[in-house]
MIDOSE-1310 file (N, C-alpha, C; in nm, 2 decimals, decimal comma, always signed):
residues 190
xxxx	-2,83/-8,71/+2,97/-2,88/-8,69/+2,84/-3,01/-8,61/+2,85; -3,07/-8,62/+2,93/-3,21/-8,52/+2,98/-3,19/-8,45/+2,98; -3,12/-8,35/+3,04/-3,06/-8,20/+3,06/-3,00/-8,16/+2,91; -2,95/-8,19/+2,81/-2,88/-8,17/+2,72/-3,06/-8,13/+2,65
xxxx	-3,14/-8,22/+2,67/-3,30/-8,23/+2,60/-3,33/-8,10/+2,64; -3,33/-8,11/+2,76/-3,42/-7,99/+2,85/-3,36/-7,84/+2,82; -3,24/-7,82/+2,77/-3,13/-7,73/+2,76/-3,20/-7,63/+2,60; -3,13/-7,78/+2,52/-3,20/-7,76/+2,35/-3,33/-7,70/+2,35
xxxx	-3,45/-7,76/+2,41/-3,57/-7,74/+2,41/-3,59/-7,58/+2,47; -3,50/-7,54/+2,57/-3,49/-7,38/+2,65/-3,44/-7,32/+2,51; -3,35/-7,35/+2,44/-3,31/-7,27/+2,36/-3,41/-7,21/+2,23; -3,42/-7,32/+2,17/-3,50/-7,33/+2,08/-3,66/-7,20/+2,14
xxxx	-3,71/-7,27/+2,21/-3,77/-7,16/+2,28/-3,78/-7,01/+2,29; -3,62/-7,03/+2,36/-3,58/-6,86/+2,33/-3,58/-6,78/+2,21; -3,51/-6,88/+2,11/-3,49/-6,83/+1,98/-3,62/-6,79/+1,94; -3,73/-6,89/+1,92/-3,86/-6,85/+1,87/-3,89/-6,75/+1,96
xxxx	-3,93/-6,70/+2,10/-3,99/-6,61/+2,11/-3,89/-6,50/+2,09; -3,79/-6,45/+2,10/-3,67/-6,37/+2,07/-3,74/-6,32/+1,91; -3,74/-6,40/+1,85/-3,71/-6,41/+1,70/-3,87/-6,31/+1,67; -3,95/-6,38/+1,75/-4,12/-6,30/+1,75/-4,14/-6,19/+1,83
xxxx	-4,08/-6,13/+1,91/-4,05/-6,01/+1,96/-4,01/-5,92/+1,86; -3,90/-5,95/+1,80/-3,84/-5,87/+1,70/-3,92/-5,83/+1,60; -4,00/-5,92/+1,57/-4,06/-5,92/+1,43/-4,18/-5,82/+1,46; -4,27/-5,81/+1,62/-4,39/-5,75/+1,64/-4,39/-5,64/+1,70
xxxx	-4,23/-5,62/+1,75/-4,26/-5,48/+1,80/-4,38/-5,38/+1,88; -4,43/-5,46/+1,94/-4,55/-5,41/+1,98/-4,62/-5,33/+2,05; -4,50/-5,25/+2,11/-4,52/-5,14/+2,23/-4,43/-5,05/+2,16; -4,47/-4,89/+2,13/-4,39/-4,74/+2,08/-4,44/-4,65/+2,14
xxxx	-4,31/-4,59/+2,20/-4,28/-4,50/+2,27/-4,25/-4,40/+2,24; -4,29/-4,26/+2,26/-4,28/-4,13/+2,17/-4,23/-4,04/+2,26; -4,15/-3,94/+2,26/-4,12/-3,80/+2,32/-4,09/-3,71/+2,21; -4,16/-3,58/+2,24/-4,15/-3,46/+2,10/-4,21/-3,34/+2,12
xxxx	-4,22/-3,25/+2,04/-4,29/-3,15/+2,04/-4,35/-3,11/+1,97; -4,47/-3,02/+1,99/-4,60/-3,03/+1,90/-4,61/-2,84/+1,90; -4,67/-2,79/+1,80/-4,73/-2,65/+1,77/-4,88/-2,69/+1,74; -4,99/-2,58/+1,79/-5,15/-2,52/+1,77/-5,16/-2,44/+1,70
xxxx	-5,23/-2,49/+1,57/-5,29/-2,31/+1,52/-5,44/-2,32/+1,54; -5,46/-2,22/+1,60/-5,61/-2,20/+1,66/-5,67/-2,06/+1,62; -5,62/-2,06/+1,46/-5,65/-1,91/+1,49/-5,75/-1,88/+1,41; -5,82/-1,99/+1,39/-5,93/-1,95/+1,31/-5,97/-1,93/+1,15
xxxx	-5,86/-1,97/+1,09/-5,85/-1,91/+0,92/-5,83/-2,06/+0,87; -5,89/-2,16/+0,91/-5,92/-2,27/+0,84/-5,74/-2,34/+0,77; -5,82/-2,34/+0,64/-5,62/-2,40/+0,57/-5,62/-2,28/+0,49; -5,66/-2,13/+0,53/-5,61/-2,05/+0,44/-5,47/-1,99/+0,51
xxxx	-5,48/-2,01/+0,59/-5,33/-1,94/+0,65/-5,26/-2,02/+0,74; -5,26/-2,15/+0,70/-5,22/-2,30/+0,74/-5,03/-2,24/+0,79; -4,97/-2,19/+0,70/-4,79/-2,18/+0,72/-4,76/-2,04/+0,75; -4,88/-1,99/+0,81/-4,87/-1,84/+0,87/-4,82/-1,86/+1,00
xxxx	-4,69/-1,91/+1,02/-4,63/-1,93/+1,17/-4,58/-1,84/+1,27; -4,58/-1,72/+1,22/-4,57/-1,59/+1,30/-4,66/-1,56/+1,32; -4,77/-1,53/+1,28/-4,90/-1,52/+1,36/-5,00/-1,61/+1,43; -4,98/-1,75/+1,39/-5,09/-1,81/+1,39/-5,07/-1,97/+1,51
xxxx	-4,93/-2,00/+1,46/-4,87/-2,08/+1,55/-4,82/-2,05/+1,69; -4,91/-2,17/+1,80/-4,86/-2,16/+1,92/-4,74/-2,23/+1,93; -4,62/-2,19/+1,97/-4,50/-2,25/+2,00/-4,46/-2,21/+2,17; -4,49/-2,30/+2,25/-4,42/-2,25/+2,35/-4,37/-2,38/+2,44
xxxx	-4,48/-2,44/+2,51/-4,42/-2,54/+2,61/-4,47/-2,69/+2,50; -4,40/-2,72/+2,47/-4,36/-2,80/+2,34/-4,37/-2,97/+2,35; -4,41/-3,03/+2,50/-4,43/-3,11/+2,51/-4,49/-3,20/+2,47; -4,43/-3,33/+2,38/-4,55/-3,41/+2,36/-4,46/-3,56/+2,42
xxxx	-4,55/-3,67/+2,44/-4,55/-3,75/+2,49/-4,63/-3,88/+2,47; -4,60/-4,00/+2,44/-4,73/-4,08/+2,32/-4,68/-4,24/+2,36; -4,75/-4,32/+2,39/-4,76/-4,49/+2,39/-4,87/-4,53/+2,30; -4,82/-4,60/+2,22/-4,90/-4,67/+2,12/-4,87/-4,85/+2,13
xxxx	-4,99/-4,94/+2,11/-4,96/-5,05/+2,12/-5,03/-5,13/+1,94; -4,91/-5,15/+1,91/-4,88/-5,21/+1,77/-5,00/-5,36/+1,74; -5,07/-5,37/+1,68/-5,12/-5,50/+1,67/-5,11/-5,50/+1,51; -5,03/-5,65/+1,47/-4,94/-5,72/+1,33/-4,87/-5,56/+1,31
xxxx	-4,86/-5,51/+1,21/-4,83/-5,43/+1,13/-4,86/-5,32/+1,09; -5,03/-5,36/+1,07/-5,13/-5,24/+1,01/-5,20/-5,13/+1,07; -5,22/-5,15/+1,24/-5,31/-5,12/+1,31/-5,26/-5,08/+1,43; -5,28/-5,00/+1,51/-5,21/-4,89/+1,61/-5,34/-4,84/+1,71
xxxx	-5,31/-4,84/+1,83/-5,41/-4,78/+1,92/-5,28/-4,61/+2,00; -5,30/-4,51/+2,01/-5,21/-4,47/+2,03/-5,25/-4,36/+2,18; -5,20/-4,34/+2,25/-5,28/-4,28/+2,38/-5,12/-4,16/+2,40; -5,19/-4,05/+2,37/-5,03/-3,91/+2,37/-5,13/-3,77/+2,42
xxxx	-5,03/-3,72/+2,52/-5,09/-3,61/+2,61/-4,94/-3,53/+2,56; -5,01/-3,36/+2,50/-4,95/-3,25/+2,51/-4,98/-3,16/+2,59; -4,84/-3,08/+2,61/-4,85/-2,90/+2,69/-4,83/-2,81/+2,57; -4,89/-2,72/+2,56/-4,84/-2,61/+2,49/-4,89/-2,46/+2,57
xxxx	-4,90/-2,31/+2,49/-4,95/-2,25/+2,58/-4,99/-2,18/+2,41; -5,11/-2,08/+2,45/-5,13/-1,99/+2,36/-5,08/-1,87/+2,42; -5,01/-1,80/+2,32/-4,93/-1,70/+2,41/-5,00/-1,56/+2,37; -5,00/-1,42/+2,43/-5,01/-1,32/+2,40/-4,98/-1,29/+2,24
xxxx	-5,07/-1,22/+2,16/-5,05/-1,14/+2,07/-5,09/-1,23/+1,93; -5,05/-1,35/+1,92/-5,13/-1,47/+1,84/-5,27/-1,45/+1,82; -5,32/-1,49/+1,71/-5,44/-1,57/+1,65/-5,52/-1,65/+1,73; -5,63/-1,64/+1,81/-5,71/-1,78/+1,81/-5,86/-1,72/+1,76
xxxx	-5,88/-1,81/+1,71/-6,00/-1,83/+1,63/-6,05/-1,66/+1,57; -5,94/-1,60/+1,51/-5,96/-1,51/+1,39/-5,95/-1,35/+1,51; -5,94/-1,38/+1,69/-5,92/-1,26/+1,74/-5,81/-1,30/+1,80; -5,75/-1,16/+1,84/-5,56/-1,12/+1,91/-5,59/-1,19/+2,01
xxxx	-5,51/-1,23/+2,06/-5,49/-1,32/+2,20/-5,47/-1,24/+2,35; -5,53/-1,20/+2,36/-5,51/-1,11/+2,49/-5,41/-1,15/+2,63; -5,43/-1,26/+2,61/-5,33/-1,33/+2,80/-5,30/-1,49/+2,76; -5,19/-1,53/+2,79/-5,12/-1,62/+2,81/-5,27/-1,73/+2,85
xxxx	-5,27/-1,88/+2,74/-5,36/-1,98/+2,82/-5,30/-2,07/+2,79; -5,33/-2,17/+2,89/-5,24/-2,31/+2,90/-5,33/-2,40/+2,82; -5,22/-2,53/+2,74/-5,31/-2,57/+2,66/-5,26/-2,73/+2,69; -5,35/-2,81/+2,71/-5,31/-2,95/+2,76/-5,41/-3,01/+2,65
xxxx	-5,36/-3,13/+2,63/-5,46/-3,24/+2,50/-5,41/-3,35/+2,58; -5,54/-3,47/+2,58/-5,53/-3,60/+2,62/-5,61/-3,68/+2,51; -5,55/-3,73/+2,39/-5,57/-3,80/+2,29/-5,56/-3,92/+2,30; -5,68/-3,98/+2,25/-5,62/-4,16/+2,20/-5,71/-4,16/+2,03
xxxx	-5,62/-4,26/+2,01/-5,63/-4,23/+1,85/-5,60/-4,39/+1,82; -5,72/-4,41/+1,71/-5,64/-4,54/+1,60/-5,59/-4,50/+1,51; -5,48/-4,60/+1,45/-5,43/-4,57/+1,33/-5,45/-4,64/+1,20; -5,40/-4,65/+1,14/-5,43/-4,76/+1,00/-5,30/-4,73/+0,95
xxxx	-5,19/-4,82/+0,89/-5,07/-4,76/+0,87/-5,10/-4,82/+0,74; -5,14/-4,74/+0,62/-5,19/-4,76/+0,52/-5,08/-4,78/+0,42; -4,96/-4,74/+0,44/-4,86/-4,73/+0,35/-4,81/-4,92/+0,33; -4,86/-4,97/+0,47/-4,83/-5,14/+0,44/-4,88/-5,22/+0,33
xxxx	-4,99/-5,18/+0,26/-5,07/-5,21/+0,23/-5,00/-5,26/+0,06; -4,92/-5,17/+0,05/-4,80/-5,16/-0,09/-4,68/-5,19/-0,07; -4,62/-5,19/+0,06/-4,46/-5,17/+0,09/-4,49/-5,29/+0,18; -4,37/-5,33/+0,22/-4,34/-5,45/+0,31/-4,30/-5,36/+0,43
xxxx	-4,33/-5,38/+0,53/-4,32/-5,27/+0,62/-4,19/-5,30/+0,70; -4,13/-5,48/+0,73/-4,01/-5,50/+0,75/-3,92/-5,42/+0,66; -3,92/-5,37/+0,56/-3,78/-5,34/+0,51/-3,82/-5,18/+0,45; -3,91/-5,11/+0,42/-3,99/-4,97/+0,42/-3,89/-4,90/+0,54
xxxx	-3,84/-4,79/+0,44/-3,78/-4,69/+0,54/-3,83/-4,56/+0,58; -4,01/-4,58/+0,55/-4,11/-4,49/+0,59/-4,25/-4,59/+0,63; -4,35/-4,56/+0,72/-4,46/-4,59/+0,74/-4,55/-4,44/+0,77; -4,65/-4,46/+0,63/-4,70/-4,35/+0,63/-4,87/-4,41/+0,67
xxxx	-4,95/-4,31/+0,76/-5,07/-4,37/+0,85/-5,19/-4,27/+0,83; -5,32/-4,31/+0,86/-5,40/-4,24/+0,91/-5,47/-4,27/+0,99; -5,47/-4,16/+1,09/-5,55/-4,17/+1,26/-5,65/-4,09/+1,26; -5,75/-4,12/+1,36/-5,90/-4,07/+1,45/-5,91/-4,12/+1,55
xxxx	-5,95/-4,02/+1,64/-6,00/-4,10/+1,77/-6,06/-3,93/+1,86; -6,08/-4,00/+1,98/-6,10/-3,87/+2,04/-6,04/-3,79/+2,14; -6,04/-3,71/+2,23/-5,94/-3,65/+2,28/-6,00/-3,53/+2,41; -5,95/-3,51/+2,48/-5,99/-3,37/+2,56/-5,92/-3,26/+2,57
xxxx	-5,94/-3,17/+2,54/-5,85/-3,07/+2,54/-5,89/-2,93/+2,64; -5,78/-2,88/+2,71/-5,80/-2,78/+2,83/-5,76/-2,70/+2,79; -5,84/-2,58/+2,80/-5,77/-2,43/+2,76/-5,80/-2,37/+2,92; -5,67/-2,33/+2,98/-5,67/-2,32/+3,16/-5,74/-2,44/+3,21
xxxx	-5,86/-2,39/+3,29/-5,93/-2,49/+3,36/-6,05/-2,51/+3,30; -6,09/-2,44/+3,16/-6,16/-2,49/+3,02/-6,19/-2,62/+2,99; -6,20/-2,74/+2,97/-6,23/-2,86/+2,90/-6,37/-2,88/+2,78; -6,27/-2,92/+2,67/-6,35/-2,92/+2,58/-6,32/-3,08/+2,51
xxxx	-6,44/-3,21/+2,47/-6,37/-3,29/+2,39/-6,41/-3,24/+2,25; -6,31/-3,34/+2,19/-6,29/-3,31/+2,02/-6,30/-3,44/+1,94; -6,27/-3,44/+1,85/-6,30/-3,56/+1,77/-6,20/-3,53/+1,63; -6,08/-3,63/+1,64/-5,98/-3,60/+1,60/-5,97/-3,66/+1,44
xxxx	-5,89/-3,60/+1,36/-5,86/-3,68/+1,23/-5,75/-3,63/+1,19; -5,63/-3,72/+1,16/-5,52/-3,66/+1,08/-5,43/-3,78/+1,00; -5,32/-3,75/+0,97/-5,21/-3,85/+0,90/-5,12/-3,78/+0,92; -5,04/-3,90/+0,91/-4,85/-3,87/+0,96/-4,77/-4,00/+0,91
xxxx	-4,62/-3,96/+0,95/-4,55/-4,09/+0,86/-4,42/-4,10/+0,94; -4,37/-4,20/+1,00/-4,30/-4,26/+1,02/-4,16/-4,26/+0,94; -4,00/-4,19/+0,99/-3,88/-4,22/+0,91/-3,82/-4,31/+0,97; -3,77/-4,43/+0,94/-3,68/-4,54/+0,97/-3,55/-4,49/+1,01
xxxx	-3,51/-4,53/+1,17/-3,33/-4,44/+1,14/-3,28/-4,58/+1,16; -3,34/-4,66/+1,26/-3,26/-4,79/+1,29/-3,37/-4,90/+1,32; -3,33/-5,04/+1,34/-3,47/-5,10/+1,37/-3,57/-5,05/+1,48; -3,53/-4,98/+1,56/-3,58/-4,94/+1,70/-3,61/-4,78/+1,70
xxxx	-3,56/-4,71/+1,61/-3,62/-4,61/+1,64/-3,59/-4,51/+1,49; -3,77/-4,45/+1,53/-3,78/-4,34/+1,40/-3,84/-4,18/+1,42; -3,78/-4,11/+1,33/-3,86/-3,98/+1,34/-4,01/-3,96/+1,30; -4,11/-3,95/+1,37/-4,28/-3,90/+1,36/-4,31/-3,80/+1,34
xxxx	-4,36/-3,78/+1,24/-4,44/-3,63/+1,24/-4,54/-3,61/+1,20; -4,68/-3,53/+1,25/-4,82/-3,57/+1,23/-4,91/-3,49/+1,27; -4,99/-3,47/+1,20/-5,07/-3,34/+1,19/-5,20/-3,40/+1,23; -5,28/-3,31/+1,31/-5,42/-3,38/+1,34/-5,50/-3,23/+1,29
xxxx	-5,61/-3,23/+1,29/-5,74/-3,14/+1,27/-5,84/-3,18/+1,39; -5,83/-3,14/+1,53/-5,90/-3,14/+1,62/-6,07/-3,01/+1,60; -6,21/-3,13/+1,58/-6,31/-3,06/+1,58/-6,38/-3,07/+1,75; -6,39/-2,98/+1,80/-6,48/-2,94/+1,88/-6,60/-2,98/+1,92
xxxx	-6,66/-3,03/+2,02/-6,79/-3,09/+2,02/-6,88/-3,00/+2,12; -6,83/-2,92/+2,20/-6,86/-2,84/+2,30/-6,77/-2,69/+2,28; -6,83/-2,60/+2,23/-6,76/-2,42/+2,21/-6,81/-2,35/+2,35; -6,73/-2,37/+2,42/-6,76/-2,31/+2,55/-6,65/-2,22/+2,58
xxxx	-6,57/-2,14/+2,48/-6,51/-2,09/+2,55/-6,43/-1,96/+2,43; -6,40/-1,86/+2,41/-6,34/-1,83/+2,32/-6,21/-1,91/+2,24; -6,12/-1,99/+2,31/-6,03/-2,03/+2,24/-6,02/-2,18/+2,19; -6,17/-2,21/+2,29/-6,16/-2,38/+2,28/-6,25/-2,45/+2,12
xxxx	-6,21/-2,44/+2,03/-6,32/-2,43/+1,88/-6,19/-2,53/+1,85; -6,24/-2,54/+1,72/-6,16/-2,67/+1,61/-6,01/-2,57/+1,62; -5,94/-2,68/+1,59/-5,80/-2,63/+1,59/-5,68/-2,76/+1,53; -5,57/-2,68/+1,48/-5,50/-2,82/+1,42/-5,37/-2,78/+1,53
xxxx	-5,33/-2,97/+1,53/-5,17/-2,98/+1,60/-5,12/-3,05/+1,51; -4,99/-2,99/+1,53/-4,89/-3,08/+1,49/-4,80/-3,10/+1,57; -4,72/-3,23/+1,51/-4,60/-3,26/+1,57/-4,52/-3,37/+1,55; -4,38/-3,33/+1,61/-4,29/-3,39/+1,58/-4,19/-3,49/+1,67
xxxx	-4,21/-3,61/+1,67/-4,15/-3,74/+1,76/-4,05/-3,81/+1,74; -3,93/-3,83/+1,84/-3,86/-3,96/+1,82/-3,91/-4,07/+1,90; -3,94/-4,18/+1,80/-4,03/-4,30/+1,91/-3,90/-4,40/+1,87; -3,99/-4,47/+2,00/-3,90/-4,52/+1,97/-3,94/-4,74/+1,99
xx	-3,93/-4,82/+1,91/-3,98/-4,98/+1,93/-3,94/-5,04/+2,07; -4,05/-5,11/+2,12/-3,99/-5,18/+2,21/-4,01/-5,31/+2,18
């Protein structure tokens, strides 16, 4: 009759923490790709993507750790490259430069705030934090601000996409000044 106790009591157990995993999801996992416009023209030539948009090595990559529902710590490193002939900061781009970002960011998932976020087939957010960004062997930090939103495909995994406005704290360099990313993620819940 003890073992039957001891059994029930494992179970029961399981169920609750099983049941509270589910619900807190608290580790997200990202892989995607991101575009730079660095070219200098502020939001006047924001969807000027033939000129202005870096698209090349497209890597993005992002862990965020979930606390309840509302609140997000999010730590994501991109590659891109600024390539020949492009925009940065308002002059032609003369030679290929490598472009790496090491971001951590809060978020605020502000869309909870109205929606129930268990059954919401979007979570729309806004993030800041700060970041370092390498143009070659350049290093410059920034101080980041943006919003993005979350599409629901299944309990575990959704499409991200999210724009930041990276400001400059250090202009040491021709290409290394305020600049916006974007990008695009499948994350995925753990």
């Amino acid at each position: 009759m003890q073992w039957i106790r001891i059994v029930f009591m494992g179970c029961m157990f399981w169920y609750i923490c099983e049941g509270r995993a589910q619900e807190s999801h608290s580790w997200v996992f990202g892989l995607g790709f991101n575009v730079v416009d660095n070219s200098g023209t502020q939001l006047s030539q924001m969807l000027n993507i033939e000129d202005n948009w870096n698209i090349s090595r497209l890597i993005k990559v992002s862990g965020e750790k979930r606390f309840e529902y509302d609140y997000g710590v999010e730590l994501n490193m991109t590659l891109n490259e600024f390539t020949q002939g492009k925009m940065i900061n308002s002059e032609l781009n003369t030679v290929n430069t490598n472009y790496l970002a090491i971001d951590a960011l809060f978020k605020n998932y502000t869309t909870n705030y109205f929606l129930d976020p268990r059954h919401s087939w979007y979570d729309g957010f806004l993030t800041g934090g700060a970041g370092g960004s390498f143009f070659d062997s350049t290093m410059n930090v920034t101080l980041n601000f943006g919003f993005g939103i979350n599409f629901k495909i299944n309990e575990s995994v959704r499409f991200n996409f999210m724009s930041l406005a990276k400001f400059a704290l250090i202009n040491n360099s021709t290409g290394n000044a305020n600049h916006f990313q974007h990008s695009v993620s499948t994350i995925i819940w753990m």
